[in-house]
C-alpha positions as CSV (number, residue, x, y, z in Angstrom):
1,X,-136.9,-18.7,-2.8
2,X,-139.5,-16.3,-1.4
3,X,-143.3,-17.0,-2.9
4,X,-146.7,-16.2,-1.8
5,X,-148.6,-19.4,-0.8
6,X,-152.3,-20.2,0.2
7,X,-152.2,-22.8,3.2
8,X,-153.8,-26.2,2.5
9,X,-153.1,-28.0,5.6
10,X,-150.4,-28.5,8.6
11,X,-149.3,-32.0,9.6
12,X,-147.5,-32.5,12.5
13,X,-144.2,-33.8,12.4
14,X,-142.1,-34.3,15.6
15,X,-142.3,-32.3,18.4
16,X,-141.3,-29.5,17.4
17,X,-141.8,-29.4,13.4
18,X,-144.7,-29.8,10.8
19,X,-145.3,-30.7,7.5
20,X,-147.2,-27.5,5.5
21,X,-148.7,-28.3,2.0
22,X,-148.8,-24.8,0.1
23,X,-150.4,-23.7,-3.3
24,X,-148.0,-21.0,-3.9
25,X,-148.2,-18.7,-7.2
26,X,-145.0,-19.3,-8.9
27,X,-144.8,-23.4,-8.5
28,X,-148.3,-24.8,-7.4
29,X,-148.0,-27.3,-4.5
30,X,-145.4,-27.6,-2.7
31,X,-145.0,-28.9,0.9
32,X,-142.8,-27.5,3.3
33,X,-141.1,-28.4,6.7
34,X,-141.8,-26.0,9.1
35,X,-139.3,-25.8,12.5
36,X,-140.5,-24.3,15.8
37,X,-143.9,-23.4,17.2
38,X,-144.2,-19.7,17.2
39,X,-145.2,-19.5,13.7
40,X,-147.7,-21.9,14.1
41,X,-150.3,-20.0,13.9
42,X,-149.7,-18.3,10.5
43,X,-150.6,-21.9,9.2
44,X,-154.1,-21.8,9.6
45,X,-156.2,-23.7,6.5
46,X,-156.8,-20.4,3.6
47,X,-154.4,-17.8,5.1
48,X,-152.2,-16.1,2.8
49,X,-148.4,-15.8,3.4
50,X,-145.5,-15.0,2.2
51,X,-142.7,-17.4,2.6
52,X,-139.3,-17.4,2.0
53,X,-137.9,-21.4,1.7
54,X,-134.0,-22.7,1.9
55,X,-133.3,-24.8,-1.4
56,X,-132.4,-27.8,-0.2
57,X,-131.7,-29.8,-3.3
58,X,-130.8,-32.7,-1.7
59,X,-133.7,-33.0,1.0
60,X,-137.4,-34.1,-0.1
61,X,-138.5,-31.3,1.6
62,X,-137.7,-27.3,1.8
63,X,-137.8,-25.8,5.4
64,X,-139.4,-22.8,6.1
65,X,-137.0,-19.8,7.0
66,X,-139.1,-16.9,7.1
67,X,-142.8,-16.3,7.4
68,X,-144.6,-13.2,6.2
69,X,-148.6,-12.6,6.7
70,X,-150.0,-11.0,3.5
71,X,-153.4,-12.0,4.6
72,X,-155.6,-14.0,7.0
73,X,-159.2,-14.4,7.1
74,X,-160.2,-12.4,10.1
75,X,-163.4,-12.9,10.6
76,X,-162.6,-16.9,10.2
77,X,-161.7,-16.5,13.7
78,X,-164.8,-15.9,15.2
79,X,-167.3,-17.7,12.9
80,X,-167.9,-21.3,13.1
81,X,-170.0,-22.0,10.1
82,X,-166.9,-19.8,8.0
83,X,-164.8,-22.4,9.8
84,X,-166.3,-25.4,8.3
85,X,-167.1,-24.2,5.7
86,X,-163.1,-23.3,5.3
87,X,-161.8,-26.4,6.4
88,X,-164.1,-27.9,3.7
89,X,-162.7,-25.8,1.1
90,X,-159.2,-26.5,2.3
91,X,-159.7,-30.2,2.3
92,X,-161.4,-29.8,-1.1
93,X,-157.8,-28.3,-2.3
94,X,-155.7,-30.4,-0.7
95,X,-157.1,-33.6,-2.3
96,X,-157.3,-32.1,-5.8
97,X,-154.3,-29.8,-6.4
98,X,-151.5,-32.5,-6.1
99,X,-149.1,-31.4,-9.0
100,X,-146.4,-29.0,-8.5
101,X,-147.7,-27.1,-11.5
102,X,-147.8,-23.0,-11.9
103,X,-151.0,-22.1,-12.5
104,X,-151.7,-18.3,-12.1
105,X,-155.7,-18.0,-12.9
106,X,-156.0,-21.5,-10.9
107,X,-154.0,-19.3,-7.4
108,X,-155.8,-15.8,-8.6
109,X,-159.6,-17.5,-8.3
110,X,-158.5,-19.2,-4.6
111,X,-157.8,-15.8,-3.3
112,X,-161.3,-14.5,-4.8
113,X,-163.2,-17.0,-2.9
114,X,-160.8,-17.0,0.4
115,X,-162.0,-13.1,0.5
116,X,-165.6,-13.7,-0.4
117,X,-165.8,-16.0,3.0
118,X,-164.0,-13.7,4.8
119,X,-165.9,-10.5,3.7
120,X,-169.0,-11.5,2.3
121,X,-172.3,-11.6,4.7
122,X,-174.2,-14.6,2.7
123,X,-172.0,-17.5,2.7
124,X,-174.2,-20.2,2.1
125,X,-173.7,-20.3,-1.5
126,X,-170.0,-19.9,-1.0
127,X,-169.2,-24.1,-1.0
128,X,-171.6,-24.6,-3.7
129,X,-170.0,-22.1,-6.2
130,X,-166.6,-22.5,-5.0
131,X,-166.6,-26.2,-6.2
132,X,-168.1,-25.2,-9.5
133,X,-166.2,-22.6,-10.0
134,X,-162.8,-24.9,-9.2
135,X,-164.1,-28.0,-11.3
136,X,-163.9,-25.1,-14.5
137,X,-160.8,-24.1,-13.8
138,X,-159.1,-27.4,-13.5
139,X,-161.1,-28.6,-16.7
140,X,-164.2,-30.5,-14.9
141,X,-166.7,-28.1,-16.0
142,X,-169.7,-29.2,-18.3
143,X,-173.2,-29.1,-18.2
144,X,-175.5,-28.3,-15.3
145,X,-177.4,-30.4,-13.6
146,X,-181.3,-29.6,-14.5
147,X,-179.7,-29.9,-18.5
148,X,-178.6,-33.0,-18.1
149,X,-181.9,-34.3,-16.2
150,X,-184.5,-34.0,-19.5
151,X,-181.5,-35.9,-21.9
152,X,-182.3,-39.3,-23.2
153,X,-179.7,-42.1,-22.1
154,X,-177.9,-42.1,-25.0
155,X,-177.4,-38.2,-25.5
156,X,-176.4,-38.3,-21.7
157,X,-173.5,-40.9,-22.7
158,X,-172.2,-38.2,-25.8
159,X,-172.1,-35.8,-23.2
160,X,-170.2,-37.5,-20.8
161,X,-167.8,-38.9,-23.4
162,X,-166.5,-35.8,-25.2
């Protein structure tokens, strides 16, 4: 099967293998084993690639059998706070996308704000409005903040209950 896949995270698995957890476009999450070091470094947290995976029906886990770049954060790289600020996001993805569930908009709106890091010269807002942004996608999204501040107790429990 051959899907494009935003990287979550890479886990080490024996010498010579890891464990990737992908958000791919066709199937949501999926994790893969990947064999051999020199495609390592695709794997970094937010890069785009394109992978092709054996079908192992009986195995737990699909191996890796080819590895395409379709694009990686260049400037990530070279910029610390775009680091952390990626390995938030990543680890922010990786905790809430846990079902193997294909969900176009949910993939489309990951690669927006992987590029807005990347190419945008402001990032500070970039954590803020990427979490706010996911929580609406995946059905979290509500009221902000300073609205729900003036409400009574009782109004604020409506709120929250619906």
């Amino acid at each position: 099967m051959k899907t494009e896949a935003i990287v979550l995270s890479i886990q080490k698995y024996k010498d010579t293998s890891f464990i990737v957890h992908l958000y791919t476009r066709e199937t949501g999450r999926i994790q893969c084993l990947l064999y051999g070091k020199q495609k390592f470094s695709f794997f970094s947290p937010l890069s785009i690639v394109e992978i092709t995976t054996s079908n192992g029906h009986n195995k737990p886990l699909d191996s890796i059998k080819t590895v395409d770049l379709v694009y990686i954060p260049i400037r990530l790289k070279t910029d610390v706070r775009r680091q952390c600020i990626a390995l938030f996001m990543a680890e922010a993805l990786y905790k809430t996308l846990q079902h193997p569930m294909q969900d176009i908009p949910v993939y489309e709106r990951l690669q927006y704000w992987i590029k807005q890091l990347d190419m945008e010269d402001s990032i500070e807002y970039i954590p803020d409005m990427f979490l706010r942004n996911l929580s609406e996608l995946l059905g979290y999204g509500g009221e902000p903040i300073e609205e729900l501040s003036d409400m009574k107790t009782s109004e604020l429990l409506e709120v929250i209950t619906i």
